[in-house]
TORKOL-4160 file (C-alpha; in steps of 0.2 Angstrom, whole numbers, padded with zeros to 4 digits, m for minus):
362
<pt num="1" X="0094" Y="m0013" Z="m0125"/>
<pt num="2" X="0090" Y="m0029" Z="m0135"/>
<pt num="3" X="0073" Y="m0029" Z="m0148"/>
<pt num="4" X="0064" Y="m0042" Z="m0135"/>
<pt num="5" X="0066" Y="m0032" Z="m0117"/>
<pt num="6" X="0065" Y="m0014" Z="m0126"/>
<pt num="7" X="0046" Y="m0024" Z="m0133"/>
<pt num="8" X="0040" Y="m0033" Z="m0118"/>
<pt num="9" X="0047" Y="m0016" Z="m0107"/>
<pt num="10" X="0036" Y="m0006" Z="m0118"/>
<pt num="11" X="0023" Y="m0016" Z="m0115"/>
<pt num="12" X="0025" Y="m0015" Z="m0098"/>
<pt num="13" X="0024" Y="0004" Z="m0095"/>
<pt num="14" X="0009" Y="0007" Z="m0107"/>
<pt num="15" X="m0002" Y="m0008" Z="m0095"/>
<pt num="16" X="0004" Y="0002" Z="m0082"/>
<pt num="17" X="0001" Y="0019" Z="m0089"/>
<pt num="18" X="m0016" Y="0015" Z="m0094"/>
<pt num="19" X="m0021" Y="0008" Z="m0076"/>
<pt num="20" X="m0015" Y="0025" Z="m0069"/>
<pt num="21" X="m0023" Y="0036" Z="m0081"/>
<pt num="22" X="m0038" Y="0024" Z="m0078"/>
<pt num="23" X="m0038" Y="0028" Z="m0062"/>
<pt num="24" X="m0033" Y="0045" Z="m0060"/>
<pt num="25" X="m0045" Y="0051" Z="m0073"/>
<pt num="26" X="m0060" Y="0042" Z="m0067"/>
<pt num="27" X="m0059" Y="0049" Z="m0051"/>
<pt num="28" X="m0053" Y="0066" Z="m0055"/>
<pt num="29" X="m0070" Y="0066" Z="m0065"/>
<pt num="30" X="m0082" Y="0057" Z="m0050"/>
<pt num="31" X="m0073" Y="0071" Z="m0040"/>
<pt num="32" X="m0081" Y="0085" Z="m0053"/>
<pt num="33" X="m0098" Y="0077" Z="m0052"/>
<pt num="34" X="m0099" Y="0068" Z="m0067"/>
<pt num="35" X="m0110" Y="0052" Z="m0066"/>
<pt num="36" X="m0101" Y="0034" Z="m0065"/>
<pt num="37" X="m0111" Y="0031" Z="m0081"/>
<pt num="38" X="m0104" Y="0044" Z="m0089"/>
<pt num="39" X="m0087" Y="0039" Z="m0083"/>
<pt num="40" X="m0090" Y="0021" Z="m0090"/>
<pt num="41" X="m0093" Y="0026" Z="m0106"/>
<pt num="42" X="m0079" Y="0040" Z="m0109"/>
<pt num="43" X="m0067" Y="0041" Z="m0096"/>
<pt num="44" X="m0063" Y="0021" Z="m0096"/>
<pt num="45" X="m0065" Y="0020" Z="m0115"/>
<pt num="46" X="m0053" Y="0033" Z="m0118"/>
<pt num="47" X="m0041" Y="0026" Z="m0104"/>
<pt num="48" X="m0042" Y="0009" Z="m0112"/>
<pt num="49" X="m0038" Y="0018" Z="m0131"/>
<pt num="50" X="m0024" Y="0028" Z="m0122"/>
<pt num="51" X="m0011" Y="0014" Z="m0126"/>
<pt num="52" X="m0018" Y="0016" Z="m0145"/>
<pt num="53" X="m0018" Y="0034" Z="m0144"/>
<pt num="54" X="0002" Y="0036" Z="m0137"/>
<pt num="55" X="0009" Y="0023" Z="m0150"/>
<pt num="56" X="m0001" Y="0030" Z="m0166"/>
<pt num="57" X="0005" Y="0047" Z="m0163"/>
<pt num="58" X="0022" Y="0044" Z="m0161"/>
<pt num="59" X="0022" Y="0033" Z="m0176"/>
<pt num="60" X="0014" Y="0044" Z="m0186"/>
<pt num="61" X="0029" Y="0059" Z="m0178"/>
<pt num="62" X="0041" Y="0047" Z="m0183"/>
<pt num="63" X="0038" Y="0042" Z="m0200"/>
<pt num="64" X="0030" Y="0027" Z="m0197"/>
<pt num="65" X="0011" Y="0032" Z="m0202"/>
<pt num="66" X="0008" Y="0013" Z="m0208"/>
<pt num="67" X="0010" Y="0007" Z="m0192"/>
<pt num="68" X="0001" Y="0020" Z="m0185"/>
<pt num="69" X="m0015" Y="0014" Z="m0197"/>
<pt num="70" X="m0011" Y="m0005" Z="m0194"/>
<pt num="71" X="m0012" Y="m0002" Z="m0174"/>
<pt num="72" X="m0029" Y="0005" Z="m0175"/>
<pt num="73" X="m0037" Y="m0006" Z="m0187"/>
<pt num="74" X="m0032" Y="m0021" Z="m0180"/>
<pt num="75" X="m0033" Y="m0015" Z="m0163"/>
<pt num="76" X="m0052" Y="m0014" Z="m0167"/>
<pt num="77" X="m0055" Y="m0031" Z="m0175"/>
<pt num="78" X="m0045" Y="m0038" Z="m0160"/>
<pt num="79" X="m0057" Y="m0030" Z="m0149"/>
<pt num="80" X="m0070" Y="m0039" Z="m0156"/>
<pt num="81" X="m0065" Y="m0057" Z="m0162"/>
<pt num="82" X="m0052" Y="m0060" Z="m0148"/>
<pt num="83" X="m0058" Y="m0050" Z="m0132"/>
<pt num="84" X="m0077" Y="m0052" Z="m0135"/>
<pt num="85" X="m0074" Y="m0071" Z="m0140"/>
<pt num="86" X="m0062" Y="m0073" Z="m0124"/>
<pt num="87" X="m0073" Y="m0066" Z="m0114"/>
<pt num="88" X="m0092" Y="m0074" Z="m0121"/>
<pt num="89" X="m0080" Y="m0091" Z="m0119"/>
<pt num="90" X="m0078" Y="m0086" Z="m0100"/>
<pt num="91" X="m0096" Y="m0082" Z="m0098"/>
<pt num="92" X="m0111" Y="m0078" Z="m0109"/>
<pt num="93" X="m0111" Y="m0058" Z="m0112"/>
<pt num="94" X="m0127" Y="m0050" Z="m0107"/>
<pt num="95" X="m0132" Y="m0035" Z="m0123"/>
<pt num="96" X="m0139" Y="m0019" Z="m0118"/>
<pt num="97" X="m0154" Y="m0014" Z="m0129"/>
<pt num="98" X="m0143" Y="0005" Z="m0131"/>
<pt num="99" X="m0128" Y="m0006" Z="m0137"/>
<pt num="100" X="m0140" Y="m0013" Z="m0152"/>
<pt num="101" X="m0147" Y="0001" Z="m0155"/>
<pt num="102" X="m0135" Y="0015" Z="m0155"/>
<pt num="103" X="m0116" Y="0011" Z="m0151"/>
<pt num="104" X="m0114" Y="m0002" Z="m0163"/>
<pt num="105" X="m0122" Y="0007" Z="m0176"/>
<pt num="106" X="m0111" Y="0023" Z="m0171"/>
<pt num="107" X="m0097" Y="0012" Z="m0175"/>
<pt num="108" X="m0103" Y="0005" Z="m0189"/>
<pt num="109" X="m0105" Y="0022" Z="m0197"/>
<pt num="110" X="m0087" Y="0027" Z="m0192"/>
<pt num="111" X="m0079" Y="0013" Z="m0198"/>
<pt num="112" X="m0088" Y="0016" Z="m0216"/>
<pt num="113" X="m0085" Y="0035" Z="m0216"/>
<pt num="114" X="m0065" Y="0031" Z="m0212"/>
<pt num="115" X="m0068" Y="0018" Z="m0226"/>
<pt num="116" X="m0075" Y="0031" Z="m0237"/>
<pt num="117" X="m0062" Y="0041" Z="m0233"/>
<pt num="118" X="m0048" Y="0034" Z="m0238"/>
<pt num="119" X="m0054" Y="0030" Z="m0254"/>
<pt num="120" X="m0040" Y="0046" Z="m0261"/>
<pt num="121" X="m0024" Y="0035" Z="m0251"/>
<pt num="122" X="m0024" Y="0050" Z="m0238"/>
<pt num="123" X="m0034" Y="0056" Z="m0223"/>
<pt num="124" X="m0029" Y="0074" Z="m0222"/>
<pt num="125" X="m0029" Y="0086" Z="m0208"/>
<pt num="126" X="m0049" Y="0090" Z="m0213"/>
<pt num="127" X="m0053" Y="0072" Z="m0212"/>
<pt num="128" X="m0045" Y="0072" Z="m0194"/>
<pt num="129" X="m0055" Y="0086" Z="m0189"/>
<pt num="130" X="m0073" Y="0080" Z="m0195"/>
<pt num="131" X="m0068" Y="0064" Z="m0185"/>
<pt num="132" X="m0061" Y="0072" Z="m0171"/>
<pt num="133" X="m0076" Y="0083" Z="m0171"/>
<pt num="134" X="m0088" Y="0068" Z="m0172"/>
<pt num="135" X="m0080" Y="0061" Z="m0157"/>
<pt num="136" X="m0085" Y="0078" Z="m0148"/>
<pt num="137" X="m0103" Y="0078" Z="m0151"/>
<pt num="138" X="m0105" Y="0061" Z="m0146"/>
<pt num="139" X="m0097" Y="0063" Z="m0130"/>
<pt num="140" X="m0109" Y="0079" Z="m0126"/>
<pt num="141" X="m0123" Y="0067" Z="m0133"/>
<pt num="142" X="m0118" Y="0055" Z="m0118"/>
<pt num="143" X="m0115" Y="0067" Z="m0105"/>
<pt num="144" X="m0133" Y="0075" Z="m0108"/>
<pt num="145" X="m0140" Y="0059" Z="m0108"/>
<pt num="146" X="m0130" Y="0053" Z="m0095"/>
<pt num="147" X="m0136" Y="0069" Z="m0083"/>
<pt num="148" X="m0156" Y="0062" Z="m0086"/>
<pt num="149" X="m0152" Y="0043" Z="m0081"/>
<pt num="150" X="m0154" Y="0039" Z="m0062"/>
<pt num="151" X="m0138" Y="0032" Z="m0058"/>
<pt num="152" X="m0134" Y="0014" Z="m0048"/>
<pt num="153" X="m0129" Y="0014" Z="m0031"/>
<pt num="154" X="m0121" Y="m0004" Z="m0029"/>
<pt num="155" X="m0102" Y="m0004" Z="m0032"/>
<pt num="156" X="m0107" Y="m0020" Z="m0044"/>
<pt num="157" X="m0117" Y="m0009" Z="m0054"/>
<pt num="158" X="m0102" Y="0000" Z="m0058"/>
<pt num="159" X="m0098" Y="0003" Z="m0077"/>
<pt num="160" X="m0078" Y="0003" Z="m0073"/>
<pt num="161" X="m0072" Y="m0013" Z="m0063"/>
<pt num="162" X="m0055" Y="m0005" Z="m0061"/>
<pt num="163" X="m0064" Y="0010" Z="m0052"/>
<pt num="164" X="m0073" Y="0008" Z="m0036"/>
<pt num="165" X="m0070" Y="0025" Z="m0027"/>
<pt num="166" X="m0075" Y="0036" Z="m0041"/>
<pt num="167" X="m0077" Y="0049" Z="m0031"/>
<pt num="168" X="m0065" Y="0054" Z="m0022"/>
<pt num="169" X="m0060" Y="0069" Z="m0018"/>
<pt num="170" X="m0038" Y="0067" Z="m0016"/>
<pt num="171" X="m0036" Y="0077" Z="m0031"/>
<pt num="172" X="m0017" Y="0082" Z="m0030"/>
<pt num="173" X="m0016" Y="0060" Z="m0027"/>
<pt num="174" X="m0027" Y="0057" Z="m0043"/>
<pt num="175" X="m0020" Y="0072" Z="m0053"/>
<pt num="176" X="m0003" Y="0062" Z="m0051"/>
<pt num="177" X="m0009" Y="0048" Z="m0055"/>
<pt num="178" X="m0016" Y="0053" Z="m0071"/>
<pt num="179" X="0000" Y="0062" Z="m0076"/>
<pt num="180" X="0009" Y="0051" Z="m0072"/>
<pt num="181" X="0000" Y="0035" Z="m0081"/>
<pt num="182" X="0002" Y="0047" Z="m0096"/>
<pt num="183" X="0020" Y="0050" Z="m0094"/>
<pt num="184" X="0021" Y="0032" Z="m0093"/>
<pt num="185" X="0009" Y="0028" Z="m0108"/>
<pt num="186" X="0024" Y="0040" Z="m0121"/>
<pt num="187" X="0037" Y="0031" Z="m0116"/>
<pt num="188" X="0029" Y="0015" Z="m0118"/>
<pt num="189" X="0024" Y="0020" Z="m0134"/>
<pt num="190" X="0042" Y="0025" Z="m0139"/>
<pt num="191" X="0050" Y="0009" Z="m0132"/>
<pt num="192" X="0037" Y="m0002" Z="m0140"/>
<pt num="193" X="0036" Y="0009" Z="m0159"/>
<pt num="194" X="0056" Y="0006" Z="m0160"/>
<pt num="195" X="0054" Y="m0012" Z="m0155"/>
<pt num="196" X="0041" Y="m0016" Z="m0165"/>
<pt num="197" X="0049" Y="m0006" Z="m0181"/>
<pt num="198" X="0067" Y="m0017" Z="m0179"/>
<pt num="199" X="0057" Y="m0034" Z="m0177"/>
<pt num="200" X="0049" Y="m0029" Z="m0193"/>
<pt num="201" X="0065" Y="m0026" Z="m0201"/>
<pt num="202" X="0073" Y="m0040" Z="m0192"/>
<pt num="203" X="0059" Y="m0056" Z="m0198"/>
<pt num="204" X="0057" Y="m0045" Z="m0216"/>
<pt num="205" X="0039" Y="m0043" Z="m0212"/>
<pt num="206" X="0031" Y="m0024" Z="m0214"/>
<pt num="207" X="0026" Y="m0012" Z="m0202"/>
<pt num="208" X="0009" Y="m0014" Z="m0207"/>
<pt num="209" X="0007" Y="m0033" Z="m0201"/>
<pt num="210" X="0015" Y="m0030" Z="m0187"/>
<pt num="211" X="0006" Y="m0017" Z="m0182"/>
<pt num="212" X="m0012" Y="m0026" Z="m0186"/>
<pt num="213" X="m0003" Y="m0039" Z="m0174"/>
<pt num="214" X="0009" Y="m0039" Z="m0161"/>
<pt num="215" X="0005" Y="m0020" Z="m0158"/>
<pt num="216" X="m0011" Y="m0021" Z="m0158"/>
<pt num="217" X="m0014" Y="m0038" Z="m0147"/>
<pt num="218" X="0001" Y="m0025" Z="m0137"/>
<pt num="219" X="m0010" Y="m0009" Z="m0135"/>
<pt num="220" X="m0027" Y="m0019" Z="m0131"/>
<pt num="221" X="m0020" Y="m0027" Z="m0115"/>
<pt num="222" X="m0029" Y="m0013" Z="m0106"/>
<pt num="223" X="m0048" Y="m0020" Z="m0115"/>
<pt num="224" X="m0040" Y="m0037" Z="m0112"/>
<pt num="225" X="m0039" Y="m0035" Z="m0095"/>
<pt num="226" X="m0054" Y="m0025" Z="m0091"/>
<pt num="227" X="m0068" Y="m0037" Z="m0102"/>
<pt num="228" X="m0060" Y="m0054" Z="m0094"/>
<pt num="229" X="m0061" Y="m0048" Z="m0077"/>
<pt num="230" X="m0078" Y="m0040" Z="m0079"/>
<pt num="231" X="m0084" Y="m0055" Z="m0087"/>
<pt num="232" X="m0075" Y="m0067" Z="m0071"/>
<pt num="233" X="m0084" Y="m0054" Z="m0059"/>
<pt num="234" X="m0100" Y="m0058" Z="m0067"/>
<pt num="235" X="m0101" Y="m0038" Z="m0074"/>
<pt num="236" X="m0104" Y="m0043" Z="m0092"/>
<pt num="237" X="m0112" Y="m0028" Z="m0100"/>
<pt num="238" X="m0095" Y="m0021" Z="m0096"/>
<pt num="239" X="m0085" Y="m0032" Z="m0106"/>
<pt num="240" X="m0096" Y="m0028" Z="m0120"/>
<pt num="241" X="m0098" Y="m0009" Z="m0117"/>
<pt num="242" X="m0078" Y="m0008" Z="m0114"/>
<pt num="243" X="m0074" Y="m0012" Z="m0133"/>
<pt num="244" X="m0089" Y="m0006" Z="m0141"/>
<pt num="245" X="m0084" Y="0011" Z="m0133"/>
<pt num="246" X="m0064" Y="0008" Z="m0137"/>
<pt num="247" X="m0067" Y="0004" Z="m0154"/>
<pt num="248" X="m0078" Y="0022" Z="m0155"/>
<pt num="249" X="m0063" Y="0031" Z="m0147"/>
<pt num="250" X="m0048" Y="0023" Z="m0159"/>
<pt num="251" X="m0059" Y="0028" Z="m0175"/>
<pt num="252" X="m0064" Y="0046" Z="m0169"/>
<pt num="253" X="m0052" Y="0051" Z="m0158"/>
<pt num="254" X="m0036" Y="0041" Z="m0160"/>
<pt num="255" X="m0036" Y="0041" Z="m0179"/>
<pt num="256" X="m0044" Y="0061" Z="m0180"/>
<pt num="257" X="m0029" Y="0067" Z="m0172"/>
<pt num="258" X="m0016" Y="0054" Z="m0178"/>
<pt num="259" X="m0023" Y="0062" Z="m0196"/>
<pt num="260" X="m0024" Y="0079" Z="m0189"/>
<pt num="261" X="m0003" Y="0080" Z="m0181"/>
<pt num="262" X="0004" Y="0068" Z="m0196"/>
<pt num="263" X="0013" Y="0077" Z="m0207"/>
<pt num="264" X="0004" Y="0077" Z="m0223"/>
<pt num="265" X="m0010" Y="0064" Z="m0215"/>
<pt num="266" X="m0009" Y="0048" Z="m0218"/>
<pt num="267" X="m0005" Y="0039" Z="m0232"/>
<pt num="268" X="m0015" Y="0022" Z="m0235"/>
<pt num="269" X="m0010" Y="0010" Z="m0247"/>
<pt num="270" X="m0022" Y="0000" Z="m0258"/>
<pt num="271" X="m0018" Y="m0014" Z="m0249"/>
<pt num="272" X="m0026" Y="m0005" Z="m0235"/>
<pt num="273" X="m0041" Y="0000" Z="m0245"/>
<pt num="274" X="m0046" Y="m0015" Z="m0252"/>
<pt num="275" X="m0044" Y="m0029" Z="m0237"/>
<pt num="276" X="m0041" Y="m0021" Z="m0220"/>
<pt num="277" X="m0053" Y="m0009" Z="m0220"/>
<pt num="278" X="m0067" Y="m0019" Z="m0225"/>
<pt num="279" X="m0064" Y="m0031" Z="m0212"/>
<pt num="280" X="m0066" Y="m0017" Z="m0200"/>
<pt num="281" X="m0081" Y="m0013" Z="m0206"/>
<pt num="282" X="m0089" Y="m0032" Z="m0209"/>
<pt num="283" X="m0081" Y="m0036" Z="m0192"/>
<pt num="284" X="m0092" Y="m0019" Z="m0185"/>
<pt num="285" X="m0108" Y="m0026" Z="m0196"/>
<pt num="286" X="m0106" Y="m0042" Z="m0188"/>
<pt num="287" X="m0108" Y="m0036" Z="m0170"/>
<pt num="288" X="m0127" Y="m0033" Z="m0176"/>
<pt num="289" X="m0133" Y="m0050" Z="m0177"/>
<pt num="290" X="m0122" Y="m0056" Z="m0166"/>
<pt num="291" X="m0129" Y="m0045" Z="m0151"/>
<pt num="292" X="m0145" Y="m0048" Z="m0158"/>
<pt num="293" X="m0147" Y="m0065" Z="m0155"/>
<pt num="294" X="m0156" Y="m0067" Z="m0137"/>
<pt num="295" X="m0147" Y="m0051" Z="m0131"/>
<pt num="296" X="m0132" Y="m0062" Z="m0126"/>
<pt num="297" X="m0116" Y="m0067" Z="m0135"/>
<pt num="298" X="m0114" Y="m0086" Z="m0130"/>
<pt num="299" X="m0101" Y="m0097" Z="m0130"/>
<pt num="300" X="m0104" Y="m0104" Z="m0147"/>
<pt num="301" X="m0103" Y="m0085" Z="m0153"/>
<pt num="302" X="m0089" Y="m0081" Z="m0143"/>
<pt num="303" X="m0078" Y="m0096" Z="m0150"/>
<pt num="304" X="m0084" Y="m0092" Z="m0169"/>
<pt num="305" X="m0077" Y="m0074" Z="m0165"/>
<pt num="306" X="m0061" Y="m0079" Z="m0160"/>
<pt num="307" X="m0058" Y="m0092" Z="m0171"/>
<pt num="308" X="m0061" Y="m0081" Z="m0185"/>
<pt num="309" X="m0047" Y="m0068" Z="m0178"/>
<pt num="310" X="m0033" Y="m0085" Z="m0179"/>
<pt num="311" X="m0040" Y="m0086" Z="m0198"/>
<pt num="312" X="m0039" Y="m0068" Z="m0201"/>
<pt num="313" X="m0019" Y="m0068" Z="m0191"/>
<pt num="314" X="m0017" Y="m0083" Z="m0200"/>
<pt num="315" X="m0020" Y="m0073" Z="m0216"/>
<pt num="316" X="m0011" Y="m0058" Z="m0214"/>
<pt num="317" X="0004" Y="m0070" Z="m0210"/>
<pt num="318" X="0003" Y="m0080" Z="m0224"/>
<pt num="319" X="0001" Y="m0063" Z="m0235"/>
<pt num="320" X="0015" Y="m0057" Z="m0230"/>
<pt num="321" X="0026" Y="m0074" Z="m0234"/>
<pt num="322" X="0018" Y="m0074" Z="m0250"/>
<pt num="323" X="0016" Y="m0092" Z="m0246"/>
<pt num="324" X="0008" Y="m0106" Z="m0259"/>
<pt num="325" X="m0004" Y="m0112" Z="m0246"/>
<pt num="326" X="m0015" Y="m0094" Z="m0247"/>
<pt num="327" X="m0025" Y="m0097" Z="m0262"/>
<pt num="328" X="m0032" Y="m0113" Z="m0253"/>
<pt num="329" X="m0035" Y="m0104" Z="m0238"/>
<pt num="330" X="m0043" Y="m0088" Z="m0245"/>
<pt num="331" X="m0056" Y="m0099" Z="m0256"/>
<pt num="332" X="m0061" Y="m0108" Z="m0240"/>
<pt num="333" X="m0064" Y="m0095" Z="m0230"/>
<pt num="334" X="m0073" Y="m0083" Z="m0240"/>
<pt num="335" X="m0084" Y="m0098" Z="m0250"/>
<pt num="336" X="m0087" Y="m0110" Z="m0234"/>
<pt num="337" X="m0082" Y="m0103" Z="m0216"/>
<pt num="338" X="m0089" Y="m0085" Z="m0218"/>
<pt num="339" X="m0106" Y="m0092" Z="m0228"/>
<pt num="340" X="m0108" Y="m0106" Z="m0216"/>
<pt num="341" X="m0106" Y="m0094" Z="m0200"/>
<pt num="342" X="m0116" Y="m0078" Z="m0208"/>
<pt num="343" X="m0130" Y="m0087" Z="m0214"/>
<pt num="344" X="m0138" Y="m0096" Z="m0198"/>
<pt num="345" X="m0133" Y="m0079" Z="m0186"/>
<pt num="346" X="m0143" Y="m0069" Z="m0199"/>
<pt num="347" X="m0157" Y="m0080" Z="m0198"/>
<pt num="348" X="m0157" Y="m0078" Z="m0179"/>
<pt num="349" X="m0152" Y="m0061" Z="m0180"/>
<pt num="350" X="m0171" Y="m0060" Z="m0191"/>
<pt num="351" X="m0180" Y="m0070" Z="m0180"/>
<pt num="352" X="m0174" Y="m0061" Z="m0163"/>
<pt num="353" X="m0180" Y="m0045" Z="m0169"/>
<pt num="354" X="m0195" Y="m0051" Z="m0176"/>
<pt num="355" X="m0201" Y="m0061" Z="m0161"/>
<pt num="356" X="m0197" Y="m0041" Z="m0151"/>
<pt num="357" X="m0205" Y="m0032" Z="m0163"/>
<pt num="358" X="m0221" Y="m0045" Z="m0161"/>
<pt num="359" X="m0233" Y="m0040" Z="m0147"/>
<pt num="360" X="m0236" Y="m0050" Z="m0132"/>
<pt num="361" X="m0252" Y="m0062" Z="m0133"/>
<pt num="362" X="m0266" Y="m0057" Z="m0121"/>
């Protein structure tokens, strides 16, 4: 089988599998009386991660623990920059107030405590299990939460545009689907980890770029999908709640047990440490002000997002060419674009939460 149809196959099956497992799961768990909020917020989110989850595990299985890390990192700053951009250029997102206040700060603090970390080159076993165990006690969290909150009623209102007949009760159908979509999701992963490890070889580029890359544009289809179609439907707080909740699931969950079965955890380079971590974090940190700012992303913010993620691709390419014109290009990003962009939505970001924090004139 050829490195292009054993790629684009891969791909293929994981889309597939994650749709099924989508599916299957959420109304496997309507079926068990768990709330559609609920669902939204963990079955989806993990079903959208499963792709994520199928490729970092066998990578690390196989050896290949760097493209295990690159598919999770850039996974979650293609989440961001390119999915929320797409989708805010589609349509203005609407922010949930719970979104400001606690996702995006969850996130924020899980992508420094990774970052903190990895500060010895590993994440160990015990690193994967005080992630994995985070992960936990957040979904708990929800599921009380979600128990006390009156639920919608309208289909439209539903946090899972995939899912409209949550809860049904065909559970040797749904069962199937389920297994099935993760049968699907392991081969995928299999096809699409060899692929992706011989086009490595084959263009001299490393695992690692190509995982912060091609894999993971690859694995996010399923958040590709869901956000774009949410935000063509007019369901916008689920094309921000999609991601938010992803990237929550790929840090605690994916990478927990990624550390926990990899032999000897995972080893990250300085490389790693020094770069494409902290644009993880700053990429989380930038989510605040940009939610912020009237409790919408707009088109404006949405375009500045995905332009930044060509400049960070761009980046990593020219990186990995050691090519003359990066110099150039890393002194104007970090002394003009970021200042120019970081500046005006911090002011906004300042001005939004004062004028909520100001009380209404009688």
């Amino acid at each position: 089988m050829s490195i292009a149809l054993q790629f684009c196959g891969g791909l293929t099956l994981l889309i597939i599998g994650a749709e099924l497992l989508i599916r299957g799961a959420s109304r496997l768990a309507g079926a068990m009386g768990i709330s559609r909020l609920v669902v939204g917020l963990t079955v989806v989110a993990f079903g959208t991660s499963a792709p994520e989850f199928a490729i970092s595990i066998n990578a690390a299985l196989s050896g290949q623990a760097e493209l295990a890390l690159g598919n999770i990192i850039g996974s979650n700053i293609f989440n961001v920059l390119f999915i929320l951009g797409i989708s805010a250029l589609i349509a203005p997102l609407l922010v949930s107030q719970q979104l400001v206040r606690l996702d995006v700060p969850l996130v924020i603090i899980a992508s420094a405590t990774v970052l903190l970390m990895s500060l010895d080159q590993n994440l160990s076993r015990l690193d994967g299990i005080i992630l994995f165990s985070a992960l936990i006690v957040y979904v708990v969290f929800v599921v009380r939460v979600g128990r006390k909150v009156e639920l919608p009623t309208s289909p439209s209102d539903s946090p899972n545009p995939l899912n409209r007949n949550v809860g049904s009760m065909n559970w040797p159908g749904n069962l199937a689907l389920t297994v099935g979509g993760l049968i699907l999701l392991i081969l995928g992963s299999r096809w699409l980890v060899a692929s992706s490890v011989s086009l490595a070889q084959l263009l001299g580029v490393n695992e690692l770029v190509i995982g912060l890359t091609i894999v993971a544009a690859g694995t996010s289809l399923p958040e590709v999908v869901t956000s774009i179609v949410a935000s063509i439907r007019g369901e916008r707080e689920i094309a921000i709640g999609n991601i938010v909740g992803s990237n929550l699931f790929n840090l605690l969950g994916v990478l927990g047990l990624t550390s926990i079965f990899a032999p000897g955890g995972i080893e990250i380079s300085l490389a790693v440490i020094r770069f494409d971590l902290p644009v993880m974090l700053v990429v989380a940190f930038a989510c605040l002000p940009i939610f912020f700012t009237g409790g919408r992303i707009s088109r404006w913010e949405g375009a500045i997002l995905f332009a930044y993620y060509v400049a960070y691709t761009a980046y990593l390419f020219f990186a990995a060419a050691h090519h003359d014109a990066l110099p150039v290009f890393s002194d104007v990003m970090l002394y003009f674009a970021i200042p120019l962009t970081a500046i005006p939505l911090g002011v906004l970001a300042l001005l939004a939460a004062r004028k909520e924090n100001t009380p209404p004139a009688r």
